[in-house]
C-alpha positions in Angstrom: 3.2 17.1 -8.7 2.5 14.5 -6.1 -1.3 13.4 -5.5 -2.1 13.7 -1.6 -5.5 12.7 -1.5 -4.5 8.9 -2.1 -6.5 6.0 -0.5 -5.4 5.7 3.0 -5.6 2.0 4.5 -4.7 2.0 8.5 -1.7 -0.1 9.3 -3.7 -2.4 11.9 -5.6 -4.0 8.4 -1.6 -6.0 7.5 0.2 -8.5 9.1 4.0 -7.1 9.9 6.8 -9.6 8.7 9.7 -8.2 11.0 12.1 -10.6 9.5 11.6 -9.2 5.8 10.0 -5.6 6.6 6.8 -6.6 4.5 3.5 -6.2 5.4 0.8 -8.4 4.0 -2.9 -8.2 3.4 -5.7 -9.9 1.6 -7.1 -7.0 -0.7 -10.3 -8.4 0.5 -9.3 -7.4 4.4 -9.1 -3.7 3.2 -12.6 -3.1 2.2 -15.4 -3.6 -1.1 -14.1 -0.3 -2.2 -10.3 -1.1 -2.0 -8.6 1.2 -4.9 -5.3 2.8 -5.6 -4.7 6.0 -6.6 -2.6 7.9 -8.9 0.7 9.3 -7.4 1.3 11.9 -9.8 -1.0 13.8 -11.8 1.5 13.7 -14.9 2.0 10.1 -14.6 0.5 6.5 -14.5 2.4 5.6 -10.7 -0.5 4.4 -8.5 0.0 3.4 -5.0 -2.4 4.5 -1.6 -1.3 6.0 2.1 -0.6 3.6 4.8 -1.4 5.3 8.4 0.5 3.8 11.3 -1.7 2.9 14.0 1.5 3.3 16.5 2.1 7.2 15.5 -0.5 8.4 13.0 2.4 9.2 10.1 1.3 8.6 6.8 3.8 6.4 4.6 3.5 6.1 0.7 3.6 2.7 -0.5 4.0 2.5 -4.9 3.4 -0.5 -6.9 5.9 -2.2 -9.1 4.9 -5.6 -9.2 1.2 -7.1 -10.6 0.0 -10.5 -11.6 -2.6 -12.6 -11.1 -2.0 -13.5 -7.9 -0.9 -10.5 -5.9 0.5 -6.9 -5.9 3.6 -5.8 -4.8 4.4 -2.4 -3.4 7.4 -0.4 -1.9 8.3 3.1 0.2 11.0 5.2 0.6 12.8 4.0 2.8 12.6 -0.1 2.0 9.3 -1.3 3.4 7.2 -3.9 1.6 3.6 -4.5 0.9 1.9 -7.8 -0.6 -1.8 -7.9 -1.2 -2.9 -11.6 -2.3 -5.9 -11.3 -5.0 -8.2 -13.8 -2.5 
């Protein structure tokens, strides 16, 4: 079953590529208490909420990329998220 009560970061905290349909952050420019949550309560998925600033919809962002340097996430629907470890 899926986790709603994710961490929700507002979409105005990213920079929108266009050209690549990725957003990018410093995790530093979401907050001290920037966290990710479990997607599932049967399962190790973690990801947060992005709220669009344009029409207040909430879009799920899962990560499937780590290292050292940054984190990469994906929706649905094909969007992108990096967050740079600063």
């Amino acid at each position: 079953m899926k986790n709603w009560a994710l961490p929700e970061y507002p979409s105005t905290l990213f920079h929108f590529a266009k050209h690549t349909q990725t957003f990018v952050a410093e995790i530093s420019d979401l907050g001290p208490g920037f966290k990710l949550g479990r997607i599932f309560d049967d399962a190790c998925d973690e990801g947060f909420f992005m709220r669009s600033a344009k029409t207040g919809a909430l879009k799920l962002f899962t990560l499937y990329d780590i290292d050292e340097e940054q984190m990469r996430f994906s929706s649905d629907d094909g969007l992108q998220v990096v967050l740079f470890n600063d």
